[in-house]
N, C-alpha and C positions, 0 to 999 in steps of 0.2 A: 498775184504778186507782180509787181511791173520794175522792170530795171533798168535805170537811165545807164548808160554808157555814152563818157564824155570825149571827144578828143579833141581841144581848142584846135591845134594844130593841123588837120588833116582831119574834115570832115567825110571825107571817102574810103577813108583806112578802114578797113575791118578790124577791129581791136577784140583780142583773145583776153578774157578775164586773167586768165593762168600767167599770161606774159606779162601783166602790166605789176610794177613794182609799189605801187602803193594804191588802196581802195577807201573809201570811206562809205560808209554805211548807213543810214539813218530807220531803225526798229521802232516800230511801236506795235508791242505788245497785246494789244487792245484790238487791231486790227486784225485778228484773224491769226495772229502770227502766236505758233505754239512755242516758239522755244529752241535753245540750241541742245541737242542733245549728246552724248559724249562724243567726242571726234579729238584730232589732234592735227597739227600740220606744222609745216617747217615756218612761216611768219613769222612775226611778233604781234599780236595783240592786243590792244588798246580799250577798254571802252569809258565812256563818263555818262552816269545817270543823270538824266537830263531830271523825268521824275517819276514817282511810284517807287516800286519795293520788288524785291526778288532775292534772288540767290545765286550764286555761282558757285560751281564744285568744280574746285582745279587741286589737280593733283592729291586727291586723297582729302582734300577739306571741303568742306562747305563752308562760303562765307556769304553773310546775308547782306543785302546793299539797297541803298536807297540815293533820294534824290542827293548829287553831287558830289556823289563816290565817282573815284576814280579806279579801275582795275585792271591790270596788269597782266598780263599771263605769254612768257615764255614761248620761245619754238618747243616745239615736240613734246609739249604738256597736256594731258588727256584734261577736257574742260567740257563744260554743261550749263547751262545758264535758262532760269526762267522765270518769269512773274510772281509775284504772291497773289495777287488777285486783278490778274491781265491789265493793269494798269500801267504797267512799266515800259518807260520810253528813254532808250539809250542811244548814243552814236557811238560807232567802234571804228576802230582806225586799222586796218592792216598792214603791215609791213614787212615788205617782202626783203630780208637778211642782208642783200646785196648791195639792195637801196641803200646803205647804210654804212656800206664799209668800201675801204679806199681800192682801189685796180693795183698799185703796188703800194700799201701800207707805208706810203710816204710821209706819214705825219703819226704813224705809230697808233691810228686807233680803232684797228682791226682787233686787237686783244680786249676791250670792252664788251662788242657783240659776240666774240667769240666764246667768252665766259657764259654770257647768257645762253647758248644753244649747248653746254656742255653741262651748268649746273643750277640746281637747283634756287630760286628765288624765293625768300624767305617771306617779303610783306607784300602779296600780290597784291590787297584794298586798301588803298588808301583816303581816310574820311575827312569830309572838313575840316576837325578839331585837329587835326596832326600837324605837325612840322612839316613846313616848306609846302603846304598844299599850296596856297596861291600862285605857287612861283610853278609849279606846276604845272595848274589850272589855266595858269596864261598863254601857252603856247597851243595848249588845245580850242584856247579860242579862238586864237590867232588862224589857226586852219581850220576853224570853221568858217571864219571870216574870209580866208583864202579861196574855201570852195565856193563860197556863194557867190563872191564879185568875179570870179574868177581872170583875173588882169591879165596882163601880157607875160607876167615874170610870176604867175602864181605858185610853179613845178619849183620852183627856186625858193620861193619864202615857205612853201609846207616843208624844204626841206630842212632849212636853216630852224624852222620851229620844232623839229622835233627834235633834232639836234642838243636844240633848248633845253627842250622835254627830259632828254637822256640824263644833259648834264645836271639837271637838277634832281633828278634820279638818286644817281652819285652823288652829289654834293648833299643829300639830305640821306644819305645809309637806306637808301628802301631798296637796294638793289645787292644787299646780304647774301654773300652766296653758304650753302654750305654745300661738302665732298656728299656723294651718292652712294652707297653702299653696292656693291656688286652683285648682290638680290635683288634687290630696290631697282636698280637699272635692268636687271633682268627678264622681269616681272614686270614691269612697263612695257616692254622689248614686246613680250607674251600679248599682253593686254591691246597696243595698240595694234599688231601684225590682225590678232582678232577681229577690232573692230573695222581696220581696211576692209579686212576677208568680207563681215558681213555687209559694210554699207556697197559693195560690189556685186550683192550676189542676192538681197536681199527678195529681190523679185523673183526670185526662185522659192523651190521647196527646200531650205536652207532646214539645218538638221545641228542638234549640240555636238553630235559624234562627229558630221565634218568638220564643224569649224574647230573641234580637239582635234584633229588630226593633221590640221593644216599647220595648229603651232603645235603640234609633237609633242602633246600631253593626253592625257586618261579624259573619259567625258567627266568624272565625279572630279577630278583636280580642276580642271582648266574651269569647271563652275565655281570649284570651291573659292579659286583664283580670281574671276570677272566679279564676284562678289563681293567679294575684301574689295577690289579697288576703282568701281562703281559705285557700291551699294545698293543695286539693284540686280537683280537673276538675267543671265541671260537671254533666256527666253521673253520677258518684259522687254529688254531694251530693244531687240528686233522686233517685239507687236509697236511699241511705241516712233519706231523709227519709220515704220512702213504705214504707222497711220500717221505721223509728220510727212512724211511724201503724197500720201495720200490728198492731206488737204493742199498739197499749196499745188499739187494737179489738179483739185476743184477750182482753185482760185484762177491756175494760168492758162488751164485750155478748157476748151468743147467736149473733150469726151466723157461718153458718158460714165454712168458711176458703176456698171458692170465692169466695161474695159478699165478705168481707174484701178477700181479692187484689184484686179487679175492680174495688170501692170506694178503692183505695190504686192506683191505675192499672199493676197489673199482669194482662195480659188472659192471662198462660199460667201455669196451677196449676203447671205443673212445674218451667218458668223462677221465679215465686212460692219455692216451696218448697226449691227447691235455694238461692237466692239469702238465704234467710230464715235457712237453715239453716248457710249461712257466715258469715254475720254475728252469728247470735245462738249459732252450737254447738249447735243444739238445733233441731226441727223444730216447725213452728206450730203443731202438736194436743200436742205435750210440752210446750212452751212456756206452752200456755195453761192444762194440768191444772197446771203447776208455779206457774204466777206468780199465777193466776185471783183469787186472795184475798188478792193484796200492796196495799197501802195508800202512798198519796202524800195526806197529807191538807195541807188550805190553810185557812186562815182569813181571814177577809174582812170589814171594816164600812166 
C-alpha cells in the first residue's frame, strides 16, 4: 500500500495524517485491498462508488451499493464496508468536525454539524434514482477535480464544495435525524470502547474475558452483545482484523512472513498460513508477489 502525503504549501513540513483536517482517499478493491472492517471515529464520512458492488454495514444495517452510490456515514458510527466480488472502486472523503464549523459560531452553523455527531442519520445511501442526487453528485466532483489540478486556492474550493455537499443534504431531507434511546447509546458506548480495546492490543494474546472486563460486562453478555450489533462473533472479527493487518504488512514492508504472523498476533506459521490462505484464496508469499505494488493513494492538507 503506498500513501501520497500532499502539502502544496510547504514541501518540508512533516504533515501528521491525525492533524490534517480533511483526506481524500482513492480504494480499489481489486487490488489487494480487503476491506474496511468494523471501526468508528470522530470524522464525517463520505464515499462515492466510482464502480463495482459491495456493502456497507453502518450502524446496525447493511446496505448494498454499487456504481454511483453515494454514502454517508456520521462521526461516531461503527461502520464496515467491502466488495462483492473485489471489484469495487470508491473514493472517500474524510472530514475532520472542525474543518467545518465556525471558531465563534458567527453565522450560527455550528448547530447543523453538531446534530450530526449527537444523532442518529436516518438515509446513509443515497442512489442515482433519488432526489436531489446530481446536486449532490456535483460538489463531489468538483473536489475531485480540486485534488487533481490542485491550484493555488484549492484548500478554499474543497471547502466551499462541501459546504455545497451539506447544504444539499438538508435541502433534499437525507439528513433525518431521529432521538437515540438510552440503550441504544449505551450499547454503542460498549461496542465501540471494545473495538478500540481490540484494534490496540490485537498483536497480543488478546482473550474474550479481557476485552469483557475492560467494558465491565460477563464474557457470555459482552458476546451476546458484539453480536447483535456486528453480526459477526467476536472472536472472527479479531482473526479477520489481524489477517487485514497482516496483508497490507505483506504489501508495505520486507519482513518476512514468520515476523508478520507474530506482529499481527498470530504466534503458529501454520495456524497463520492456512487461516490467511482461506480468507484471502491465496497464500501470504503469493499474496504479497501479486499485490506488492498495488497503490491505495490518500491526500491530505
Amino acid at each position: 500500500m503506498k500513501k501520497i502525503i500532499e502539502n502544496p504549501n510547504d514541501e518540508e513540513t512533516e504533515i501528521k495524517e491525525s492533524d490534517m483536517p480533511f483526506r481524500y482517499y482513492q480504494f480499489d478493491y481489486s487490488d489487494g485491498f480487503s476491506g474496511f472492517q468494523f471501526h468508528w471515529h470522530e470524522e464525517i464520512e463520505i464515499h462515492y462508488v466510482v464502480s463495482g458492488s459491495g456493502s456497507f454495514f453502518i450502524d446496525d444495517t447493511e446496505y448494498n451499493v454499487g456504481k454511483g452510490d453515494i454514502i454517508f456515514i456520521a462521526p461516531r458510527i461503527i461502520h464496515s464496508g467491502k466488495s462483492e466480488n473485489n471489484d469495487l472502486v470508491d473514493i472517500c472523503y474524510m472530514v475532520d468536525n472542525d474543518y467545518l464549523m465556525s471558531k465563534n459560531n458567527e453565522y450560527n452553523t455550528d448547530k447543523f454539524f453538531t446534530e450530526l455527531i449527537n444523532t442518529k442519520v436516518e438515509l446513509p445511501v443515497i442512489h442515482m434514482q433519488n432526489e436531489g442526487y446530481e446536486q449532490l453528485r456535483t460538489p463531489l466532483q468538483l473536489i475531485d477535480s480540486c485534488v487533481e489540478r490542485r491550484g493555488p486556492f484549492f484548500q478554499l474550493e474543497i471547502k466551499r464544495n462541501l459546504f455545497d455537499f451539506f447544504i444539499e443534504l438538508y435541502k433534499n431531507n437525507y439528513l433525518s435525524m431521529s432521538s437515540q434511546s438510552s440503550n441504544h447509546i449505551e450499547t454503542k458506548s460498549i461496542i465501540k470502547q471494545s473495538i478500540s480495546y481490540i484494534q490496540q492490543n490485537a498483536s497480543g494474546k488478546l482473550t474474550i474475558d479481557e476485552i469483557a472486563s475492560h467494558v465491565g460486562l460477563s464474557s457470555s453478555y459482552f458476546m451476546k452483545l458484539f453480536k447483535e450489533c456486528t453480526k459477526m462473533t467476536c472472536v472472527e472479527y479479531i482473526k479477520i482484523l489481524r489477517l487485514n493487518n497482516a496483508a497490507n504488512m505483506l504489501k508495505e514492508t520486507d519482513e518476512s512472513i514468520l515476523q508478520i504472523a507474530h506482529t499481527c498476533g498470530f504466534f503458529n506459521l501454520s495456524l497463520f498460513n492456512r487461516e490467511f490462505k482461506r480468507y484471502y484464496s491465496i497464500t501470504p508469499s503469493l499474496y504479497r508477489k501479486k499485490y506488492k505494488m498495488s497503490e491505495i493513494d490518500f491526500i491530505t492538507f
